[in-house]
C-alpha positions in Angstrom: 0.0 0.0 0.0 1.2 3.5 -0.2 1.9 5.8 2.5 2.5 9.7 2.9 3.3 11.4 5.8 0.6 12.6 8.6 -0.1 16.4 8.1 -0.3 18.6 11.0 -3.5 20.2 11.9 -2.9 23.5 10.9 -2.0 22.1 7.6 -5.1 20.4 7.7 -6.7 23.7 8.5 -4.4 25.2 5.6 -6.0 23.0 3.0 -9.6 23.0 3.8 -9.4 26.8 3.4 -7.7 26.4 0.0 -10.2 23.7 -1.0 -13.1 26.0 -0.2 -11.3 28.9 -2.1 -10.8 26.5 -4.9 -14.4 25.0 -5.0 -15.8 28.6 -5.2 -13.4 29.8 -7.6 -14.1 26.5 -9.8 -17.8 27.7 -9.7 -17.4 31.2 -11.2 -14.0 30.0 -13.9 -16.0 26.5 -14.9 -15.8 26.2 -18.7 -19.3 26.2 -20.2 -20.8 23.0 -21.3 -19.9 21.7 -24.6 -16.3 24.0 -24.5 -13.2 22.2 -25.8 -11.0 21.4 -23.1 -7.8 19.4 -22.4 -8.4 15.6 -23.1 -8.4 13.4 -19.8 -5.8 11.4 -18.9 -5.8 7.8 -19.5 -5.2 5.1 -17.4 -4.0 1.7 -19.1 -5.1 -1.4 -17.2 -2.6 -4.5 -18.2 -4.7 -8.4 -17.0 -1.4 -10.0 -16.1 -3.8 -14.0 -16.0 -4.6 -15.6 -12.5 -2.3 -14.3 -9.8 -1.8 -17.2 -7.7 -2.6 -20.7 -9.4 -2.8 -23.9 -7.1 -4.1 -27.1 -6.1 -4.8 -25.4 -2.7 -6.0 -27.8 0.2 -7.8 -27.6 3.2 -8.8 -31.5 4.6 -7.7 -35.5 4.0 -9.0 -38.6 5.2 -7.6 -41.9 4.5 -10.0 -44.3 3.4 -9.0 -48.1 2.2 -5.8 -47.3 0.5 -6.8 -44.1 -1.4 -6.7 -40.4 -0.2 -9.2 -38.0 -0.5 -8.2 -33.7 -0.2 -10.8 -31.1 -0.3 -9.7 -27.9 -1.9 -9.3 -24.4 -0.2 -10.8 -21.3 -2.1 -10.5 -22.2 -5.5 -14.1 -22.3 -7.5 -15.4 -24.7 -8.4 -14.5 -26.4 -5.1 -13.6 -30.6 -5.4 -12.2 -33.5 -3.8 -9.4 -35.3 -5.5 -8.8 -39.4 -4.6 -4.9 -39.9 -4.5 -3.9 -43.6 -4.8 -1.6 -44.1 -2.4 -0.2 -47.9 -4.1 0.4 -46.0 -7.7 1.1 -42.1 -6.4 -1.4 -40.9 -8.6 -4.9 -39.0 -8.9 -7.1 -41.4 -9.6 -10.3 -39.7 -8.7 -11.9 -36.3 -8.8 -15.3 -34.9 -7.8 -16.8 -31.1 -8.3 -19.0 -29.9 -5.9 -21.1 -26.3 -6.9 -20.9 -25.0 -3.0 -21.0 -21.3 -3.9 -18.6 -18.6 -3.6 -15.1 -19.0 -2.3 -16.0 -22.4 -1.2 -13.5 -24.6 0.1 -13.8 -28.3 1.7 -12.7 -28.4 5.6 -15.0 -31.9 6.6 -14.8 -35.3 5.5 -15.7 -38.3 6.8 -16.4 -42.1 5.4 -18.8 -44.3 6.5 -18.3 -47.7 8.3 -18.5 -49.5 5.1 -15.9 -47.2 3.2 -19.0 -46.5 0.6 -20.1 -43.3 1.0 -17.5 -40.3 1.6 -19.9 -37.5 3.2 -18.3 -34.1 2.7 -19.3 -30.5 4.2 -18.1 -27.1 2.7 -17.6 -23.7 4.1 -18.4 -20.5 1.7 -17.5 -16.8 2.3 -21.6 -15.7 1.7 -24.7 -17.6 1.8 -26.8 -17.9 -1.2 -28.9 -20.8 0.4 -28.1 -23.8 -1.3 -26.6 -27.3 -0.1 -23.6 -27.6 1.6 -23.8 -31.7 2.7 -22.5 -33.5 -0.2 -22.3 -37.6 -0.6 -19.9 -39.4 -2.8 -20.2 -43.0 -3.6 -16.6 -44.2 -4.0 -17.8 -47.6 -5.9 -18.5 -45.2 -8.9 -16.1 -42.3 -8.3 -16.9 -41.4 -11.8 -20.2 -40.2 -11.1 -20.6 -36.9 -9.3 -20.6 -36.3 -5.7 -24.6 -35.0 -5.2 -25.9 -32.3 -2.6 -28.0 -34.4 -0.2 -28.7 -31.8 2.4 -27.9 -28.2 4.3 -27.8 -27.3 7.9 -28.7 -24.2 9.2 -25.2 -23.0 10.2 -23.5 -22.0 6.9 -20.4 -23.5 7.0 -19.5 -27.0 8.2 -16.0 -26.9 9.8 -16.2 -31.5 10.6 -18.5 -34.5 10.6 -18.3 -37.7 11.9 -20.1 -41.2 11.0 -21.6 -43.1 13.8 -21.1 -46.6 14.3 -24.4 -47.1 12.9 -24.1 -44.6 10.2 -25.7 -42.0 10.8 -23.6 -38.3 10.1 -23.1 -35.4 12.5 -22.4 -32.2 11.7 -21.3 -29.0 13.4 -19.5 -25.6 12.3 -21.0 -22.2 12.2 -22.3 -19.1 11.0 -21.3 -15.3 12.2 -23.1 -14.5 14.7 -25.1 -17.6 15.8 -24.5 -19.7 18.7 -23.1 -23.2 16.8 -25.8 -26.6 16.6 -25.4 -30.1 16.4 -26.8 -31.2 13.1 -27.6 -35.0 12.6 -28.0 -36.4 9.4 -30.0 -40.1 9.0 -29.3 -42.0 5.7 -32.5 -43.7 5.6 -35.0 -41.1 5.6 -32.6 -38.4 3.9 -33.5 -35.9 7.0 -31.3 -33.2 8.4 -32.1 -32.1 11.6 -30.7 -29.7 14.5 -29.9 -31.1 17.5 -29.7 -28.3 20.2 -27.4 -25.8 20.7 -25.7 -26.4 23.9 -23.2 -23.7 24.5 -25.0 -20.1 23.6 -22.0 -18.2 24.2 -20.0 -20.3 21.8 -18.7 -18.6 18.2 -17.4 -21.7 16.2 -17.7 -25.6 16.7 -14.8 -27.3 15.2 -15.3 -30.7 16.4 -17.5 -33.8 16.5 -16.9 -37.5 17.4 -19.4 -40.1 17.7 -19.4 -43.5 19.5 -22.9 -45.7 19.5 -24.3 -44.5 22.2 -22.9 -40.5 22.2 -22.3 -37.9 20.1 -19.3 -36.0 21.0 -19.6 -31.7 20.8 -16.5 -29.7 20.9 -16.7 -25.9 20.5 -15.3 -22.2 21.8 -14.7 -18.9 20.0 -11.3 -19.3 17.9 -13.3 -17.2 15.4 -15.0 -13.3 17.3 -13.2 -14.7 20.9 -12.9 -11.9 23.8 -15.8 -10.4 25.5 -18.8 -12.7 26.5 -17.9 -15.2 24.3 -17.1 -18.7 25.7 -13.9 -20.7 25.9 -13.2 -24.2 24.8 -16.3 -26.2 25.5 -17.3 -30.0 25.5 -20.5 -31.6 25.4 -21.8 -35.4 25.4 -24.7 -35.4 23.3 -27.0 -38.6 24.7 -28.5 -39.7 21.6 -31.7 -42.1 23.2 -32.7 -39.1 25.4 -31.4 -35.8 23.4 -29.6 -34.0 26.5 -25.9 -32.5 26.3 -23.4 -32.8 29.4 -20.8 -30.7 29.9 -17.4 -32.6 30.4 -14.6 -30.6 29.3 -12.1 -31.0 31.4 -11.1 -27.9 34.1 -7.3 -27.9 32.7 -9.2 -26.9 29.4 -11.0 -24.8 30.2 -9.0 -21.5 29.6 -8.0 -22.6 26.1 -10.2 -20.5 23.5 -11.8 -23.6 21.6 -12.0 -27.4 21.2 -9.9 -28.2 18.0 -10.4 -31.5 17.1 -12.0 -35.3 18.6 -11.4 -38.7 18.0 -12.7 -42.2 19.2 -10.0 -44.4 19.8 -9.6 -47.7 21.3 -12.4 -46.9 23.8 -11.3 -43.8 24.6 -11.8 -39.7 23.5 -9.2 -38.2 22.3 -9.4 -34.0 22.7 -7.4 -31.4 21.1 -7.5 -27.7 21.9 -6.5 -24.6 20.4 -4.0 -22.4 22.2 -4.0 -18.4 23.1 -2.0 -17.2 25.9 -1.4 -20.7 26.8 -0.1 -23.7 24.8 -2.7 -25.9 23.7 -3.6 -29.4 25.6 -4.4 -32.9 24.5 -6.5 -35.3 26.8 -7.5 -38.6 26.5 -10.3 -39.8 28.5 -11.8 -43.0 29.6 -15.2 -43.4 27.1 -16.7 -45.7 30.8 -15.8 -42.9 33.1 -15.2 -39.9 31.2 -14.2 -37.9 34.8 -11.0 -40.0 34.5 -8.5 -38.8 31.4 -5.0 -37.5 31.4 -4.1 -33.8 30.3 -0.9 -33.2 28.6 0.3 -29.0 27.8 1.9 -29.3 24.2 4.3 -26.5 22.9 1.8 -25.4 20.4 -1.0 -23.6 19.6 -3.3 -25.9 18.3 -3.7 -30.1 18.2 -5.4 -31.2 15.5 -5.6 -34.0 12.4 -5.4 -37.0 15.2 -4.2 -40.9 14.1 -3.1 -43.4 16.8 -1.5 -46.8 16.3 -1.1 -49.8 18.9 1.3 -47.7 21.1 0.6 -44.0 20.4 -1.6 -41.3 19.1 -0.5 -38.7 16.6 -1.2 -35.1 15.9 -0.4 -32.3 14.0 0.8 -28.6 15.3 1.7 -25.4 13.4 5.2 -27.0 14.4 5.4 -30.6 13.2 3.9 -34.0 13.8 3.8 -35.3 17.3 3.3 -38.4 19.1 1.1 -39.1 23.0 3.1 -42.1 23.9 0.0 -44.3 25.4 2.4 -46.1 28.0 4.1 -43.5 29.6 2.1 -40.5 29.0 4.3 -38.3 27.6 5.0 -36.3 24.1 7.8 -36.4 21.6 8.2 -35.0 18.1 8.0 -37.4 15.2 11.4 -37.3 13.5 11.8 -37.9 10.1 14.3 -37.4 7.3 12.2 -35.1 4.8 10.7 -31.7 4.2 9.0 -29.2 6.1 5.4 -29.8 6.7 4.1 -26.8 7.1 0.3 -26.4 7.8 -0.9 -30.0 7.8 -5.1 -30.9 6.6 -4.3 -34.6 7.4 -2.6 -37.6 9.4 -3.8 -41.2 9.1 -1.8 -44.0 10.0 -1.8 -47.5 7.8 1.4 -50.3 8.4 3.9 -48.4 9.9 3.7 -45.3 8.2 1.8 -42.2 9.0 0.1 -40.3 5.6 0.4 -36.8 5.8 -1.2 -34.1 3.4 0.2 -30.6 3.9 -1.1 -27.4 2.8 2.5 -27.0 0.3 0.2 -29.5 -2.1 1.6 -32.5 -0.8 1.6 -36.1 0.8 3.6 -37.7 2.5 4.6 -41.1 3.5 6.3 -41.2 6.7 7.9 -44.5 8.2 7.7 -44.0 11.8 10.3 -46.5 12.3 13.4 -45.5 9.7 12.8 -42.1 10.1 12.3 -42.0 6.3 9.6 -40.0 4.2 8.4 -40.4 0.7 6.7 -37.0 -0.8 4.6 -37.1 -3.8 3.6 -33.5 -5.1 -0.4 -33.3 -6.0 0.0 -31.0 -9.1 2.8 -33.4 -10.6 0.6 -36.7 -9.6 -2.4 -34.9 -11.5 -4.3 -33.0 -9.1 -6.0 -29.8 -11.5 -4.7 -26.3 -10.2 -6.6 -23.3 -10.9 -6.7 -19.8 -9.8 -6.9 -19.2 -6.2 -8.8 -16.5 -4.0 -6.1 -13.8 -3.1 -5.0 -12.2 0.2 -2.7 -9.7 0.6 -0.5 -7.9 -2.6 2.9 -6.0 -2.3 4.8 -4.6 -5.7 8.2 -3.2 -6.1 11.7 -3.9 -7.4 10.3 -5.1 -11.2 8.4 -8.4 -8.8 4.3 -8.2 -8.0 3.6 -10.7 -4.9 0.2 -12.3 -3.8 -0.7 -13.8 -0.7 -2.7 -17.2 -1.1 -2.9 -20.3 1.5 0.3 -22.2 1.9 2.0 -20.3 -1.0 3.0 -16.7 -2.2 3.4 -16.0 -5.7 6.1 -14.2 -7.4 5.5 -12.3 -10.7 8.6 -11.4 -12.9 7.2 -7.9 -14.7 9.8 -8.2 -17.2 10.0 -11.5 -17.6 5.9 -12.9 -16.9 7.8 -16.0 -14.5 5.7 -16.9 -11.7 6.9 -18.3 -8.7 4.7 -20.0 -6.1 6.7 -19.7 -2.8 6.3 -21.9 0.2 4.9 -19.8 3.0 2.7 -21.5 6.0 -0.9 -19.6 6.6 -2.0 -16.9 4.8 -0.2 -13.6 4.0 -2.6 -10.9 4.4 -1.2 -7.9 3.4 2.5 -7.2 2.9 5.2 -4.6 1.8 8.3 -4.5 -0.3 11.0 -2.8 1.5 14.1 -2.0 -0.6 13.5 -5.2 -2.7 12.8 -7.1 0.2 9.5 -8.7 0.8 7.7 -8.6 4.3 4.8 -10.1 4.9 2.3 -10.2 7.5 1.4 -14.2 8.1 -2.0 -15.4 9.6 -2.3 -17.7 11.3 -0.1 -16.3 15.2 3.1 -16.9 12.2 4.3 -13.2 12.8 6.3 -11.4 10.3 8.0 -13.3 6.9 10.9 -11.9 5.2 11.5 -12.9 1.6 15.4 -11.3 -0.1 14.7 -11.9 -4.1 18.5 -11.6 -5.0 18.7 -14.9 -2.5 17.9 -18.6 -3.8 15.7 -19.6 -0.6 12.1 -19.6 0.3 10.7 -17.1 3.1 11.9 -17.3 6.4 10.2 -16.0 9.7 11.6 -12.7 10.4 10.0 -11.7 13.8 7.0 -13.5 16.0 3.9 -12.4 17.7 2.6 -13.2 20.9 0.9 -16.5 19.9 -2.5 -15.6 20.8 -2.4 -12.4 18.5 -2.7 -14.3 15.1 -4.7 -12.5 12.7 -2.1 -9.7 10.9 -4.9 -7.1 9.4 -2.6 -4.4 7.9 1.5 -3.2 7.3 2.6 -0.1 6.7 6.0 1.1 6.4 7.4 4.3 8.3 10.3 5.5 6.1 10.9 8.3 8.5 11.4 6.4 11.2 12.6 2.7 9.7 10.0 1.0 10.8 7.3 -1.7 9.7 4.7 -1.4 11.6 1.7 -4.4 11.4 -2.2 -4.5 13.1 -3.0 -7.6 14.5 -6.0 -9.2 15.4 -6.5 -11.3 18.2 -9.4 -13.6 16.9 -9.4 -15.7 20.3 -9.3 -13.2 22.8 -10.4 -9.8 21.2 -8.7 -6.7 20.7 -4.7 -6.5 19.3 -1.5 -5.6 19.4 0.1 -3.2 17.1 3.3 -4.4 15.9 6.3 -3.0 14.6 9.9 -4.1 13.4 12.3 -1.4 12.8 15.0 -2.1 10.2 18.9 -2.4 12.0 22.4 -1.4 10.7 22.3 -4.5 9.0 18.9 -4.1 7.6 17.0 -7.2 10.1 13.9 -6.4 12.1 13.8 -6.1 15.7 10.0 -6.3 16.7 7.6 -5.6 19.7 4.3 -5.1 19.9 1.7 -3.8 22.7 -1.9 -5.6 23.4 -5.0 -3.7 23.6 -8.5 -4.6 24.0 -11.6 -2.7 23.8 -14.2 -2.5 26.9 -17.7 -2.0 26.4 -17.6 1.6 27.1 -15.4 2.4 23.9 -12.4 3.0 25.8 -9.2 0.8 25.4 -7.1 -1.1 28.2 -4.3 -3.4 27.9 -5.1 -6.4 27.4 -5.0 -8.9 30.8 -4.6 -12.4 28.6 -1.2 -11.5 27.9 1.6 -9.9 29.0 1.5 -5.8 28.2 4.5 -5.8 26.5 6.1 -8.6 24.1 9.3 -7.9 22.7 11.4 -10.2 20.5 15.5 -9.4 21.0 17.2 -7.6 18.9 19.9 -9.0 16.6 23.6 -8.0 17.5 24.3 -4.9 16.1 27.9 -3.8 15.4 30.1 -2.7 18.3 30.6 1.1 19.2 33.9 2.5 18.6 36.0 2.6 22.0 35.3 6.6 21.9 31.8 6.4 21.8 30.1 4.7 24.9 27.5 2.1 24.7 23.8 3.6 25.4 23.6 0.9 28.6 27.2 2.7 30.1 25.8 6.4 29.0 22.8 5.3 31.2 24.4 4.3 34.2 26.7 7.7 34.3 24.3 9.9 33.3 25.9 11.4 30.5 24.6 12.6 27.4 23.9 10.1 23.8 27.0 10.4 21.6 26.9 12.6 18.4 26.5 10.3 15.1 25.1 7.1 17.0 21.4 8.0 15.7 18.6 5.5 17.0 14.6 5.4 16.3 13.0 6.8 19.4 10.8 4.0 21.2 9.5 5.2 24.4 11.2 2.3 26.5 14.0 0.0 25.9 13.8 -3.4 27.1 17.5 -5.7 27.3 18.2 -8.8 28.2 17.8 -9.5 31.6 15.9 -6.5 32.6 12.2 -7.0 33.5 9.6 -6.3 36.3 6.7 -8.4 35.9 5.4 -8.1 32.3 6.4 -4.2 31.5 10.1 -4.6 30.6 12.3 -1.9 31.8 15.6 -0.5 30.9 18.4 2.2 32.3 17.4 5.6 31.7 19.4 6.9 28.1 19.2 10.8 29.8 20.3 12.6 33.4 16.6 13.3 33.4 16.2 10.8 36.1 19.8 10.4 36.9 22.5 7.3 37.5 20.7 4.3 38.5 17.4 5.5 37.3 15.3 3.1 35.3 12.8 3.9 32.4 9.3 2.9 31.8 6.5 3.9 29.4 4.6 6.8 31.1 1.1 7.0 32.4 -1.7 8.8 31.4 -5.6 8.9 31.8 -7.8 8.0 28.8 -9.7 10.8 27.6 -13.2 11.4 27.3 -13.5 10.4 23.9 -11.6 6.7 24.7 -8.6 6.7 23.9 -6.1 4.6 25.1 -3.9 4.7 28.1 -0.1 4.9 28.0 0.7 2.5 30.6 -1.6 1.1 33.3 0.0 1.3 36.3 -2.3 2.8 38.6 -3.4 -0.3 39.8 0.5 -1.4 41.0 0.9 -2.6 44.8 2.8 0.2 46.4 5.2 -1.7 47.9 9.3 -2.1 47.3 9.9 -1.3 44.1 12.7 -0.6 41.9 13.4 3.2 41.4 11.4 4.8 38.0 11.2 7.4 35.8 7.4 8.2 34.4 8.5 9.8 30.8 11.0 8.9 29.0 12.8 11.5 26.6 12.8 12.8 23.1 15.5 14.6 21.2 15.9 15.1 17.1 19.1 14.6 15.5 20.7 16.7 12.7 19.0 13.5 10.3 15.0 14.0 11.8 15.3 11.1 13.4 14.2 11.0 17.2 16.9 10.0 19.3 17.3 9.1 22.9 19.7 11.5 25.0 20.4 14.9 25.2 20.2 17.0 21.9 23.1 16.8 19.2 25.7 19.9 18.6 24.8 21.9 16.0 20.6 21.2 16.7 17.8 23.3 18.0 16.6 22.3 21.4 13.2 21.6 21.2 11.4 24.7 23.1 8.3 22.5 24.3 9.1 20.2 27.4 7.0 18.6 29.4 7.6 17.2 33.6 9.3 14.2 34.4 8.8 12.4 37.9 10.9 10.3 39.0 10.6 8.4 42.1 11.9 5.3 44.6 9.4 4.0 46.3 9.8 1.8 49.3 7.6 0.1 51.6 5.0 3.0 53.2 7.4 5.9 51.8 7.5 7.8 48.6 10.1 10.2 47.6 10.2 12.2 44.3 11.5 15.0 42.5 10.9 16.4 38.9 12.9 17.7 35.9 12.1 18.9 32.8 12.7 17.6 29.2 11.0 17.5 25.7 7.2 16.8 25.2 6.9 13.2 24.2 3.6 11.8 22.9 2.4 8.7 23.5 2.5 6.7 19.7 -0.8 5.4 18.4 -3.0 3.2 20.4 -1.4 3.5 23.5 
């Protein structure tokens, strides 16, 4: 996107006056109709074809010795069978779901028959989204044999007896249980049993219960409920609550499974790592609960000894014996995000979003990969998310990929990227990307022969990146995140080093009822990633930490971005890092943090919330930090550099040691700083 600078309000003031001026003047000087005047300019539009083309995925399920994938926003959406014996596409069914369609739910029947499948479209236009696919004849069409209520099925299950369950969701509606009976053709809704629940993700079935896992991973934060399991009795139609209390706090249930006569449960992650739980189907009050170091367990398989999932970090394995986890090491590629695990004679089948399956043999640690397009799976133009131009390339944002467009050459590129990049800028010739889902920042050099790497991280919970824009002034790249679980966001920023990497931190926000903002209280305040080593000072010019400590004034030539607190290693109270003062405005010892102020009237946010601190022993503070400009424009910590105007506005600073019952305090003056943008 572009970006110009922010005027000032007289300037603003300034321009509506010479608007009005000009408006009137255009009034009286407008050339009468039909008078010759200069010819308009043109504007060439060039169709450079599909911008991102794809087999793009979003499910697989194992079923006798063939895989079936759903596709991810590509129109019209299908399910391709690929032969696992032969390593080809065998099979391939259309479905007409309706706009931006993609496939998340599939699920086979006892028999291995009847593949049921349920989509998920960005608008509702009322038709079908319960498909059935006979897989004796996979050359006939899959056909629409029913719709439930909520618009988008996110996962089904076949009972025992096969009859299909359904749940998933619509914006703003509570989440049902849908059941679907194969002899009379009926869809029905089966209750809603959580009210404050956003999303169900997850259904399991067993012959006696159906199984109901839900939350708000999708519009979390305010009223809205946190992971939540049901047993659905299916003689007598009543739901149970029985998630577990170490679940609890997660924001939704991620996936179920029935396995050797017990449940299997995987949660989504926020401010804490996601949990698996495996519970006794005779006594559901006795299961185990195991933390995982990711934010989401999902796509579960289990073989005689262990049970498999899938995390934004790899394949992992729940060790049935001794309870514990491990990663599933293997001699092949990176996964990325991964739409399926099944387990068949030793090896586990994986389908990852990169278009993609693999064989994995658990025992040699050896993998077999088999890409979809090459085996014949039809790519076609994908539904875009974020664009970025500059330095003779065009880049768009699509699931698993990002394509590359030579625009003096025509090449594309599809580029491996996990999640979704949803907007992005090029920096010089440098692409950065902002990379849904909780995947942070991406960084992509063209002059270098390797795929994107992760450039900076987010706290985990904030996963949704909205916007980037880049600060030229100031070097820095500054990214709105959403929060989807817990509401609210952070906004980001990484400012570009001596050596041109990002160093990143962002603040979290959320909004109250009343319109006004606080930080947020599911995460820390402040996160901040550490810098990268930066080149040492020369011996005549002291290091900022040393200039602290004595007092003494920042060193002519050594410019730095003004943040309004540092944070280095080592130094932290509690969840607001702190750092030595870079000024004598508070003196030796001193120690800086982000000041406080009120929120307005109008709700805007405050600087720091520490009103609410215990008043007992605490390390010595200042309450503003300063603000000079260097001969460049640049803020820079410290006094103000030779040859440069000191600022004539200042502003108080307090600074303080308080102790247990006593406070001392004295003030000083320096320049005005303003809190940035959103607190």
């Amino acid at each position: 996107m572009t970006h110009f600078p922010s005027p000032s309000r007289r300037r603003l003031l300034q321009a509506g006056g010479a608007f009005g001026l000009a408006t009137a003047a255009g009034s009286l000087l407008a050339p009468r109709a039909g008078a010759a005047g200069p010819p308009a300019a043109a504007t060439t539009v060039t169709d450079l074809g599909p911008g991102l083309v794809q087999f793009s995925l979003m499910s697989g399920l194992l079923v006798g010795d063939t895989v079936y994938i759903g596709s991810r926003n590509m129109q019209p959406s299908s399910v391709i069978g690929f032969h696992l014996p032969s390593r080809k596409v065998v099979s391939r069914t259309a479905l007409d779901a309706g706009p931006e369609p993609s496939v998340q739910a599939l699920a086979a029947d006892p028999s291995g028959r009847y593949l049921y499948i349920g989509v998920l479209v960005k608008a509702d236009r009322g038709g079908p989204n319960l498909y059935r696919w006979d897989l004796k004849t996979p050359g006939t069409p899959a056909v629409a044999i029913g719709r439930t209520e909520d618009r988008d099925i996110r996962d089904l299950t076949v009972a025992p007896d096969g009859t299909v369950y359904a749940v998933g969701g619509v914006p703003g509606k509570a989440p049902s249980l849908w059941e679907y009976d194969p002899v009379t053709g009926a869809v029905t809704g089966r209750g809603v049993p959580d009210p404050k629940a956003t999303l169900a993700r997850a259904v399991a079935a067993s012959d006696t219960t159906v199984f109901f896992g839900a939350g708000s991973v999708l519009a979390g934060g305010g009223g809205a409920s946190k992971a939540s399991l049901y047993a659905f009795d299916r003689k007598t139609h009543a739901f149970t609550p029985i998630v577990p209390k170490e679940m609890e706090k997660d924001p939704s249930l991620r996936e179920l499974a029935v396995v050797d006569g017990h449940l299997v449960v995987g949660t989504s992650g926020g401010v804490d790592p996601a949990k698996l739980a495996v519970m006794d189907l005779e006594d559901l009050s006795s299961y185990t609960v195991v933390p995982t170091q990711g934010t989401a367990v999902k796509t579960l398989a289990a073989d005689a000894d262990r049970i498999y999932f899938a995390s934004e970090s790899g394949l992992h394995a729940y060790g049935k014996a001794d309870r514990t986890l491990s990663p599933v090491e293997f001699d092949g590629p990176d996964l990325g995000e991964i739409w399926g695990v099944d387990h068949v004679d030793g090896k586990l089948v994986v389908v990852s979003a990169y278009g993609f399956v693999a064989e994995i043999d658990v025992a040699a640690r050896t993998s077999v990969v088999t890409d979809l397009h090459e085996a014949g799976a039809e790519a076609g133009p994908q539904a875009g998310m974020g664009i970025a131009a500059g330095a003779g390339y065009v880049y768009l944002g699509g699931n698993g990929a990002i394509s590359r467009r030579d625009l003096r050459t025509g090449e594309v590129v599809n580029l491996p990227a996990p999640g979704e990049a949803k907007d992005a800028e090029v920096i010089g010739g440098v692409l950065y990307t902002g990379q849904y889902n909780a995947q942070g920042i991406w960084r992509y050099d063209p002059s270098r022969s390797r795929n994107p790497r992760q450039a900076a991280s987010f706290p985990s919970e904030q996963n949704r990146p909205l916007d980037t824009s880049w600060d030229p002034e100031n070097g820095l790249l500054l990214v709105g995140v959403q929060s989807d679980t817990e509401g609210g966001g952070p906004c980001g920023r990484t400012a570009r080093g001596r050596a041109g990497r990002p160093r990143t931190s962002t603040r979290s926000t959320t909004s109250s009822s009343s319109g006004r903002w606080s930080t947020g209280t599911a995460s820390p305040s402040w996160a901040v990633t550490t810098p990268p080593r930066r080149a040492r000072a020369p011996p005549s010019s002291p290091s900022i930490r040393s200039r602290a400590r004595s007092g003494g004034a920042s060193t002519p030539g050594r410019r730095r971005a003004w943040r309004p607190w540092r944070c280095r290693a080592g130094i932290s109270t509690g969840s607001r890092p702190r750092a030595p003062c870079s000024s004598s405005t508070c003196g030796p010892g001193r120690w800086c943090t982000p000041r406080t102020s009120a929120p307005s009237a109008r709700g805007s946010p405050p600087w720091s919330p520490t009103a609410a601190r215990s008043t007992a022993s605490r390390t010595p503070r200042c309450s503003a930090s300063t603000r000079r400009r260097s001969p460049s424009g640049r803020s820079s910590p410290g006094s103000t550099a030779p040859g440069t105007a000191a600022p004539t506005s200042t502003s108080t600073a307090v600074c303080s040691t308080r102790s247990a019952g006593t406070t001392s305090s004295r003030s000083t003056t320096g320049p005005r700083t303003e809190p940035p943008p959103f607190g």
